[in-house]
Each structure stands twice: as C-alpha cells, then as structure tokens.
GUPAMAR-106451 format. One line per 3 residues: number of its first residue (from 1); their letters; for each residue x, y, z of N, C-alpha, C. Coordinates in steps of 0.001 Angstrom, whole numbers, plus 500000, padded with zeros to 6 digits. Atoms other than C-alpha are relative to their C-alpha. Last residue first. Example, Ala and Ser with C-alpha at 12.3 -4.5 7.8 and 13.67 -1.06 7.14 Angstrom:
<pts>
2> SA> 499180 498810 499940 513670 498940 507140 499230 501090 500730 | 500890 498810 500000 512300 495500 507800 500900 501200 500000
</pts>
This chain:
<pts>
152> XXX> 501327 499412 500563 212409 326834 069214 498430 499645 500665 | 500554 498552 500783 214855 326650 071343 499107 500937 499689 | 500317 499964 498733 215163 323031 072319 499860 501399 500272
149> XXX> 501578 500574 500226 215423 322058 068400 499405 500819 501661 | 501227 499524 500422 218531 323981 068947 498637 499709 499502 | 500254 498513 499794 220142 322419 071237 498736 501030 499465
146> XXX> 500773 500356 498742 219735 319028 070026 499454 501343 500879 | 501094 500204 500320 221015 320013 066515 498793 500358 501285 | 501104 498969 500544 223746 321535 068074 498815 499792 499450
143> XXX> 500494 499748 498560 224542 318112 070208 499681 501708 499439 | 501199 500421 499264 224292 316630 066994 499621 500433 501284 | 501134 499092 500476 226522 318810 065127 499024 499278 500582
140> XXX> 500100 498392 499842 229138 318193 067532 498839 500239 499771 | 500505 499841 498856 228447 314341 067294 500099 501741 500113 | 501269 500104 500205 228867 314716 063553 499456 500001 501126
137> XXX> 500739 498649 500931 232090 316262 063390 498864 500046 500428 | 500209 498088 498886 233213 313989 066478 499265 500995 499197 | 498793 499785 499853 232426 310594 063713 500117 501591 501316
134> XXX> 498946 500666 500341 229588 308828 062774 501484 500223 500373 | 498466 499473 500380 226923 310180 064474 500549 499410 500191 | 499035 500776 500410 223417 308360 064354 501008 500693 499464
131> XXX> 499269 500067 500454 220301 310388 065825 501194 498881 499461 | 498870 500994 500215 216802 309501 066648 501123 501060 498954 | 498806 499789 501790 214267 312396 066966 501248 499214 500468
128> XXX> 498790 500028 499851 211393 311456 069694 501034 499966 498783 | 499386 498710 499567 208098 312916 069389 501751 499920 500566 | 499706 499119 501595 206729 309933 067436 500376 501359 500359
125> XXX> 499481 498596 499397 207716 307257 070533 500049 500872 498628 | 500024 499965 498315 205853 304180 070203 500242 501378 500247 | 501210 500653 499433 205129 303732 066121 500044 500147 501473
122> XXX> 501605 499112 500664 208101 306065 064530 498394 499509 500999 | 499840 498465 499635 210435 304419 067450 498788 501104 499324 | 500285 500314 498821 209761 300887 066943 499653 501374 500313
119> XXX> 501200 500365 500708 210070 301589 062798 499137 500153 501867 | 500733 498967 500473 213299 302990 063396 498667 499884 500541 | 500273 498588 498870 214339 300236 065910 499569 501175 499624
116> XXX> 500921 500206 499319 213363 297566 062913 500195 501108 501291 | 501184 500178 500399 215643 299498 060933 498746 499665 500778 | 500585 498138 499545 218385 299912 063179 499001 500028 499732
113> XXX> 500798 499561 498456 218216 296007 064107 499802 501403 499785 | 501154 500575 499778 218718 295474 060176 499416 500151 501380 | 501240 499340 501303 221571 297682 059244 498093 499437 500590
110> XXX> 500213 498807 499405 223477 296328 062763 498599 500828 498829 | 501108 499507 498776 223684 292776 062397 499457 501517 499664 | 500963 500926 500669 226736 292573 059965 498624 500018 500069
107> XXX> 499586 500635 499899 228657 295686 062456 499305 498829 498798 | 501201 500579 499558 228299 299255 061802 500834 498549 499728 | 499955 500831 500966 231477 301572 061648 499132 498860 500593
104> XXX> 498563 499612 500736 232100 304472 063722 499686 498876 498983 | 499598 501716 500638 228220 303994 065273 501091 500494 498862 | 498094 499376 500165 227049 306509 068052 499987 499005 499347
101> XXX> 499303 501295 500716 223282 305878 068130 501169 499885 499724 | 499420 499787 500939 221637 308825 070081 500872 498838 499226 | 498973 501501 499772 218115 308653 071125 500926 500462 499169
98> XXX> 498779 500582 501071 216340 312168 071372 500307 498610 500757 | 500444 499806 501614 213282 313868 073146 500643 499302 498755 | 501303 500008 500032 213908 313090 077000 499008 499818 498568
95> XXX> 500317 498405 499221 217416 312301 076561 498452 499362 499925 | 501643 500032 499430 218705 308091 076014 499773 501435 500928 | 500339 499147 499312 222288 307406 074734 498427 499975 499912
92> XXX> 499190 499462 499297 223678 304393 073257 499674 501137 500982 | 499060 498915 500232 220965 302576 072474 500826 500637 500854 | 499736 498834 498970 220088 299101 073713 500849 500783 499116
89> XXX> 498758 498763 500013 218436 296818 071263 500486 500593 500975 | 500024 498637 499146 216909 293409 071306 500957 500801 499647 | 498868 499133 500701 215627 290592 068950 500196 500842 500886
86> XXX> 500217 498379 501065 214160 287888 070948 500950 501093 499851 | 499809 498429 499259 215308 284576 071776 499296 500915 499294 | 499150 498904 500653 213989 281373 069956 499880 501267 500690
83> XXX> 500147 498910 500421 213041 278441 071562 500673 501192 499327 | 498959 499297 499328 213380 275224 070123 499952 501382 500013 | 500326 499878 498685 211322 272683 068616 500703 500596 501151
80> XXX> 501129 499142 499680 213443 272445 065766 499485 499655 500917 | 499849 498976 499020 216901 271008 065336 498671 501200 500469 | 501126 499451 499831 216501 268106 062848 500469 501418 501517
77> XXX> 501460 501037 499359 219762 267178 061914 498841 501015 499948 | 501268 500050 500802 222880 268291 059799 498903 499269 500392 | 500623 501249 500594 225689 267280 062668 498817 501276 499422
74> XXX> 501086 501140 499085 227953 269863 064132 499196 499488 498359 | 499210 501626 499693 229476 273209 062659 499082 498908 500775 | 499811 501096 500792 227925 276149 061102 501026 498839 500178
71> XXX> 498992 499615 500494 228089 278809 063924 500034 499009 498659 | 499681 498927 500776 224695 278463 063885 501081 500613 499756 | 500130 499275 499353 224333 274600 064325 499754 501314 499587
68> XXX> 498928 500289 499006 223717 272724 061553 500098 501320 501209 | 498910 498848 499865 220353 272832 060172 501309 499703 500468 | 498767 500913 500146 217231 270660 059639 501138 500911 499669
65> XXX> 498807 499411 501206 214279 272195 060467 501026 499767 500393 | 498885 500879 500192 210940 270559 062346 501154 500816 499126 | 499412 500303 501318 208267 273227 063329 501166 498946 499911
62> XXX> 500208 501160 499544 207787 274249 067104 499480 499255 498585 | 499632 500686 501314 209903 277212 067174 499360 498303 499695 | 499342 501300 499837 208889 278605 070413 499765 499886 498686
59> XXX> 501563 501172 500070 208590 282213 070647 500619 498772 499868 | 499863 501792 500332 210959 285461 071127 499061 499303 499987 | 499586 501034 499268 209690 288874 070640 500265 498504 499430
56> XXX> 500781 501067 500527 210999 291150 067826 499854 499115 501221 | 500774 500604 500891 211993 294065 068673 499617 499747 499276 | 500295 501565 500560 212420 294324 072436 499826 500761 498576
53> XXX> 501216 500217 500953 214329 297490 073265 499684 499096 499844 | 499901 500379 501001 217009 298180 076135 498621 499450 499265 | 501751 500457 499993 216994 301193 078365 500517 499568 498621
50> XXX> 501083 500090 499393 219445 303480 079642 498899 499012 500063 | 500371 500882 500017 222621 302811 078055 499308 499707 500595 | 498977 501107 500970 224106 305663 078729 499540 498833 500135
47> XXX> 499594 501625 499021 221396 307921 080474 500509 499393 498709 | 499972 501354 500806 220836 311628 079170 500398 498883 500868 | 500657 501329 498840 220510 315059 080550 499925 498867 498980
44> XXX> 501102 500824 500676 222285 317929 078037 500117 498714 500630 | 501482 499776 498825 224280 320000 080019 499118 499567 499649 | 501008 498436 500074 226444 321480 076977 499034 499252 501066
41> XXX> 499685 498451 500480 229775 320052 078108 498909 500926 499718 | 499793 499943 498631 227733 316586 079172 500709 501693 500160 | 501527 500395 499686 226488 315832 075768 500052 500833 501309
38> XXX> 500170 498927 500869 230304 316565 074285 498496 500132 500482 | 499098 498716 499856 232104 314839 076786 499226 500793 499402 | 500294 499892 498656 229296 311706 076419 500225 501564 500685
35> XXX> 501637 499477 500015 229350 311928 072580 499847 499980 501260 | 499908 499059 500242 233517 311688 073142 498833 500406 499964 | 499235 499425 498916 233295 308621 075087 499705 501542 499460
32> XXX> 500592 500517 499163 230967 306745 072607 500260 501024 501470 | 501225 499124 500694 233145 307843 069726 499004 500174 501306 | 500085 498665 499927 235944 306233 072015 499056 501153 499567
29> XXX> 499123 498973 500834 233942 303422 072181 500973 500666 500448 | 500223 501016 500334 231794 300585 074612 501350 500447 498575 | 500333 499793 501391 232301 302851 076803 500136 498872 499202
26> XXX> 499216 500834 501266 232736 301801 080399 499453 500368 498646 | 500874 500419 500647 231653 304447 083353 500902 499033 498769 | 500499 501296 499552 233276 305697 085911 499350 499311 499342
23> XXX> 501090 499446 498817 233614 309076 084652 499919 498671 500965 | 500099 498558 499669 235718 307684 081821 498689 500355 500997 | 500635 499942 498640 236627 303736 081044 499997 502215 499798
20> XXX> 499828 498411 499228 237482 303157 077275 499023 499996 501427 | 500443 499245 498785 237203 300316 075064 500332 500703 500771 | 499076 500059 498665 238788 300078 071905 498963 500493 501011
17> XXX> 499602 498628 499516 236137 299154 068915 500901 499624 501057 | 499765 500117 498869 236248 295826 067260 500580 501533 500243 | 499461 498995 499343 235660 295371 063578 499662 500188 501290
14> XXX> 500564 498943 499401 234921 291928 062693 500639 501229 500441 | 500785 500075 498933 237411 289830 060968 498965 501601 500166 | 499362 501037 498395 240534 290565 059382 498529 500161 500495
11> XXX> 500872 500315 498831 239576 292545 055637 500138 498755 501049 | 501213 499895 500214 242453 293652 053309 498882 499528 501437 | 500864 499321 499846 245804 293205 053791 498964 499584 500130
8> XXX> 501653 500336 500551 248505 290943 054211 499445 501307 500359 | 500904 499810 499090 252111 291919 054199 498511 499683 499533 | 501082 498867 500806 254132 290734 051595 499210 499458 501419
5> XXX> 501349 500043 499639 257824 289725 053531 498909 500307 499132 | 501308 498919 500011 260825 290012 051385 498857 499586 500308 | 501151 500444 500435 263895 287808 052108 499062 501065 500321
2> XX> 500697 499393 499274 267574 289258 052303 498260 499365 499587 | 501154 499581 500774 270132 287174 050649 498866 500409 500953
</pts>
C-alpha cells in the first residue's frame, strides 16, 4: 500500500532573500544586484549602502514595566530602567538627488521604518526623490525616471 504525503503550505517564517556577491560587493538581494547593473549601465553615481539614518533616537527608559523578554520568553518582571536603542535605516542606494529602496517583499518592521524615513526625508532632504522598486520592471523604470528628471 502506497502512503500519500500532504505537503504543507502556506506561510514558513520570514522571508529571506538569497544573497549575492558581484563587483566585490555583497547584496543583500538579487533585486539589489540587478538595481546596481542597471544604475551602473546608465552611469548613474551612487553608494550601496552609503549612509545609515537615525529615526528615532535612543534614551533611557527610566519608568518601571513589567514584560517578558522580547522574544517572549523568561520571567514576567519589572524590566525598566533600561536603555533603549534607536531606530535606524540604511538605504539601499544613495545618488546626489535620489534614494533607492529595492524591496521584493517587505519584512514586519519595514511599513513603519519607511514611513518614519519618508517623513526624515520630506523634513532634511526636500530635493531628494525617494524610490521603491519592486521588481526589474520597476528598477528599469526607475533608472528612466532618474534620467529623465536629469534632463529637464
């Protein structure tokens, strides 16, 4: 008698890009790899992971709150008085006028640091145009975008 497996589906965990070495360099993608090829084909100046963002700074937590750790394991105690890191970003690419955000599929995290990096960006830098391509289509059209803003 032959036994029938049922495969599992549905959602495993975090999504996890493949990393990739090219030029000498480590991608964190292939998307990542290909906005490089495609940045670098038209001659458009940029730094990979040039420069990371505060924000939100850190501070001391000096309040009482009763928590378990943050993975949620360990003892329900007091756990305050403790500092707290700050929020940071590093984008993927970094031109003179543009940031570009390569993101195949965002992570838990991710909705909420873009946001506050919008907001960083409208208020510090208002002559810089943030992108976010999702896929080669969209990096294409981003490195035409880029182009032609540079144009006019």
């Amino acid at each position: 008698m032959k036994k029938s497996f049922k495969r599992k589906s549905g959602k495993r965990g975090p999504v996890r890009a493949k990393k990739v070495s090219y030029d000498g360099i480590d991608f964190a993608s292939g998307l990542e790899k290909y906005m490089y090829t495609a940045l670098k084909q038209a001659k458009i100046k940029n730094k990979y992971e040039g420069e990371t963002f505060v924000l939100l700074a850190g501070f001391h937590f000096d309040n009482e709150v009763y928590e378990r750790q943050a993975n949620g394991k360990g003892e329900y105690k007091n756990r305050g008085e403790k500092r707290i890191l700050p929020i940071k970003y590093t984008p993927d690419f970094i031109g003179d006028d543009f940031i570009i955000e390569t993101k195949g599929r965002a992570n838990e995290s991710f909705p909420m640091r873009w946001k506050l990096f919008k907001r960083l960006v409208m208020n510090q830098f208002p002559n810089v145009t943030l992108y976010k391509p999702q896929n080669q289509k969209e990096c294409d059209e981003t490195v035409s975008l880029i182009l032609s803003k540079r144009k006019e």
